[in-house]
C-alpha positions in Angstrom: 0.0 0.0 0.0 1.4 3.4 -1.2 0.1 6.8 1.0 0.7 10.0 -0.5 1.6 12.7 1.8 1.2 16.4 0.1 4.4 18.1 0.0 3.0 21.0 2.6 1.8 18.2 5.0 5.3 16.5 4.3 7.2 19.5 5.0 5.2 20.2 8.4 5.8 16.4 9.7 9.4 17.4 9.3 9.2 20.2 11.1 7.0 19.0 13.6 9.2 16.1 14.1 12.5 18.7 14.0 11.1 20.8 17.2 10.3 17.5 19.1 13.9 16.5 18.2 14.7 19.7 20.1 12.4 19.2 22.9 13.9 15.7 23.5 16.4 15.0 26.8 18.3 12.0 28.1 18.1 10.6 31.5 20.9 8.3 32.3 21.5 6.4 35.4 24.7 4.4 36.1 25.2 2.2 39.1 28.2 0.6 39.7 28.8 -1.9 42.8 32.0 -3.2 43.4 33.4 -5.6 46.1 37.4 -5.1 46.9 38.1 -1.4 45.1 41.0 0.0 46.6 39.4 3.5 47.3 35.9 3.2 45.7 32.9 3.1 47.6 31.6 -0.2 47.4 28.3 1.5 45.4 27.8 4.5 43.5 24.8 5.8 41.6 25.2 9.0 39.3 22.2 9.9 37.2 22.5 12.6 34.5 20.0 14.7 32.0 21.8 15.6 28.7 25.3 14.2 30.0 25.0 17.0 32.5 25.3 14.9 36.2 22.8 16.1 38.2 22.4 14.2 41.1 24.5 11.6 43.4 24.7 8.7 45.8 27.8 6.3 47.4 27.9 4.3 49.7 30.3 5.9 51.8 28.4 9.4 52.1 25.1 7.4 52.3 23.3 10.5 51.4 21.6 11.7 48.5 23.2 15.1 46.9 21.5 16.9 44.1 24.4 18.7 41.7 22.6 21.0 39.7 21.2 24.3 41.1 17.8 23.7 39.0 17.4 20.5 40.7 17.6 22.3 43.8 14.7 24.4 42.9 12.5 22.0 41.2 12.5 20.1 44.9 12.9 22.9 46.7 8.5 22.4 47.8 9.3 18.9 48.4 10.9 18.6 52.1 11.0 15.0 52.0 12.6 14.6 48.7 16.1 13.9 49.7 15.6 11.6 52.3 13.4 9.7 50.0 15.7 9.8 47.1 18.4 8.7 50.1 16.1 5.4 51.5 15.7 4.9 47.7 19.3 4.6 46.8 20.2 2.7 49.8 17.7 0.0 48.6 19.3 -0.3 45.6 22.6 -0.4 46.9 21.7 -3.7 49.0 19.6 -5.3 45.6 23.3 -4.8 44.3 25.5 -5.5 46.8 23.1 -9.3 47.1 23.2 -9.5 42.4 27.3 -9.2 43.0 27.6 -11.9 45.4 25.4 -14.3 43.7 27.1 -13.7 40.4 30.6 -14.3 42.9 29.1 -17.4 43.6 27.7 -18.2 39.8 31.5 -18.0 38.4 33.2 -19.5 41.5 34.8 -16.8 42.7 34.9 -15.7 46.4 37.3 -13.1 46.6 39.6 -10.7 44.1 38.4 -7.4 42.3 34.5 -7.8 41.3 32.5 -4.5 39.4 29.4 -4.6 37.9 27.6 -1.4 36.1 24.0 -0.9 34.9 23.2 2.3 33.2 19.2 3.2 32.4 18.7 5.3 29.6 15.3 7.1 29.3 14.7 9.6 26.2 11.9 12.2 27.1 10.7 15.4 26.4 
């Protein structure tokens, strides 16, 4: 089956599409756990909008830190948003910590240098 698009309706779909192009940002998430890191917290979440990081979690701190003053502002009326961004990111730091030591015990392996990474990628406008 063969549609034919108008060449005015083409040309507005393109553009159409062009400013939602513009509109569009990426939301990344990387979490690393590690077990036996000379100097590395043991888990570390960074998430990022447009490669830009704006937030951040470890292990060592414990605490949920925003990085970007516009974060700041967009949770400024939400008192509770960094303590449950904090009980949040402790949660997955345990569901991490117990997926590292059962692929340890998968491959056999019960001591040395172990790192795993997942990194969520979201496109939205």
């Amino acid at each position: 089956i063969r549609i034919r698009v108008p060449g005015e309706l083409f040309l507005f779909i393109s553009k159409l599409i062009g400013v939602f192009n513009d509109l569009m940002h990426s939301l990344k998430y990387f979490f690393t756990t590690s077990s036996e890191v000379t100097n590395f917290p043991e888990f570390v979440a960074i998430g990022m909008v447009d490669d830009i990081q704006i937030d951040y979690y470890d292990s060592n701190t414990k605490r949920y830190l925003l990085k970007q003053d516009w974060m700041k502002k967009v949770t400024d009326d939400d008192a509770d948003y960094l303590e449950e961004e904090t009980e949040k990111s402790v949660g997955s730091q345990q569901t991490s910590k117990v997926n590292l030591n059962i692929l340890k015990r998968r491959f056999n392996q019960t001591g040395g240098l172990f790192m795993i990474q997942f990194i969520l990628k979201k496109d939205c406008l």
